[in-house]
Structure formats: structure tokens, C-alpha cells
C-alpha positions in Angstrom: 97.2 41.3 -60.0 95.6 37.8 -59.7 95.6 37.9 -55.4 93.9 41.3 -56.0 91.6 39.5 -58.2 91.1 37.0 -55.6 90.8 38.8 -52.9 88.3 40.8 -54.3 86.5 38.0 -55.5 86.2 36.6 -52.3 85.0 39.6 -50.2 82.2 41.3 -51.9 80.0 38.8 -51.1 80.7 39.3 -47.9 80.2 42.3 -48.0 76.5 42.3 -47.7 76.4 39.9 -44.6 77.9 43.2 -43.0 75.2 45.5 -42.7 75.4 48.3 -40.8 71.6 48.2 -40.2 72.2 45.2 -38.0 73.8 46.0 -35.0 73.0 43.6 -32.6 69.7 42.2 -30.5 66.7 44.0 -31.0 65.6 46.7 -28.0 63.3 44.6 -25.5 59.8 46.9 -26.0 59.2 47.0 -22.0 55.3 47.8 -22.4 54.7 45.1 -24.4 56.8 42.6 -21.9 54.8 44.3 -18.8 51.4 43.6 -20.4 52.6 40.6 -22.0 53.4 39.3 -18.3 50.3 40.8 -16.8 47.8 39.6 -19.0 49.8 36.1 -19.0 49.9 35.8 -14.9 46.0 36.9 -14.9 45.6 33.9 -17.1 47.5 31.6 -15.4 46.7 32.1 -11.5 44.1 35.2 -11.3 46.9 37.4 -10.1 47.7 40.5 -11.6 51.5 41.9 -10.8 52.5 45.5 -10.7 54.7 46.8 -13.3 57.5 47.7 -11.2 57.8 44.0 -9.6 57.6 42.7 -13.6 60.9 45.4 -14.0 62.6 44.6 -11.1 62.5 41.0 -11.8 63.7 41.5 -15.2 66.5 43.7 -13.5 67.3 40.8 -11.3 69.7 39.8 -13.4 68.4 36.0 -14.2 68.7 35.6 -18.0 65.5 33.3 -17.8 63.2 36.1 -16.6 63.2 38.5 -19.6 59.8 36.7 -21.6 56.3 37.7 -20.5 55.3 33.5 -20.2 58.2 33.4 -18.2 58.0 36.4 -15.9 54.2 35.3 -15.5 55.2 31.5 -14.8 57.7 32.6 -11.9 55.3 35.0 -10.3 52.4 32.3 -10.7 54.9 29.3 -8.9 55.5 32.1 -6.3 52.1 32.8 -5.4 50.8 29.6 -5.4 52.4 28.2 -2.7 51.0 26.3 -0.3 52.9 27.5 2.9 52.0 31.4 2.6 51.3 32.3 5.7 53.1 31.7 9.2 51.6 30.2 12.0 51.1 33.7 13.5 48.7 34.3 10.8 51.1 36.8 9.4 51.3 36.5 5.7 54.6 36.4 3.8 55.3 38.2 0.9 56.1 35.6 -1.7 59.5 36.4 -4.1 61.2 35.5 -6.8 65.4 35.9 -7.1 64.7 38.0 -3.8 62.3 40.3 -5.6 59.2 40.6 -3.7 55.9 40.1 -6.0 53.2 43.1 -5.2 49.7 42.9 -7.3 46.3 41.9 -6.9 44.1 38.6 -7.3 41.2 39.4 -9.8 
């Protein structure tokens, strides 16, 4: 009787710590991290990415890339390069984690 005491004792509180309404990380809202990393990047560098490099760079599989400022900071470091065009006047497409960056300058 006194361990089932005890053992009641000791778990109810618990109890609410295990919320079924909890069930992990939040869903990532993916329009709010596009235009998060759009309006950030035309901010930052006057460069607007498309959406589907801001997705595929968040499918690249680098944990760091998931945030707008981040997203926008990689894309920014990308474009900024110094060394964007070959001496054949040929430009190269800048990347990120092999994910080539497609926008426009505003």
C-alpha cells in the first residue's frame, strides 16, 4: 500500500510535463522562411533569390541554412564575390553547398 502511495505520489506530477499536445519541433512555415530570406538578402546585398534556390538550399541538407538571416547571409557571401567572372568574360553562376543561386539585383 505505501509503494503504491509512493509511486503515485511521485508520478502525477509528471504527468503534466507529458502532454500529448507537444509532440515535437514546431512545422517550419516555408512562406514565411522564403520571404523572410528574400526580404533579408534584398536588404543585405540588393539581390533578390528565387524561391526555389531558397528551398533547395534548405533541402541541402546543412543544418545552418534553415533561418531566413541565414539563408540570406549565405546567398549574400556568394554573390559578393569578387572573382565572378572568368577571364573569358563568361560569368559563373555563384553556389552555395553546390546549390546554384538564381534571382535578380534590384
Amino acid at each position: 500500500m505505501k509503494r503504491t502511495l509512493l509511486a503515485l505520489a511521485t508520478c502525477i506530477p509528471l504527468a503534466g510535463c507529458l502532454s500529448s499536445s507537444e509532440t515535437g519541433p514546431k512545422p517550419v512555415d516555408i512562406t514565411a522562411v522564403i520571404n523572410g530570406a528574400q526580404a533579408q538578402a534584398q536588404a543585405f546585398c540588393r539581390f533578390v533569390p528565387d524561391a526555389a534556390t531558397i528551398l533547395d538550399l534548405m533541402a541541402s541538407g546543412n543544418v545552418a541554412l534553415q533561418t531566413p538571416l541565414a539563408i540570406a547571409q549565405a546567398i549574400c557571401n556568394a554573390i559578393s564575390k569578387p572573382m565572378l567572372r572568368s577571364k573569358a568574360g563568361v560569368v559563373i553562376t555563384p553556389t552555395v553547398n553546390g546549390v546554384a543561386i538564381r534571382g535578380r539585383r534590384v
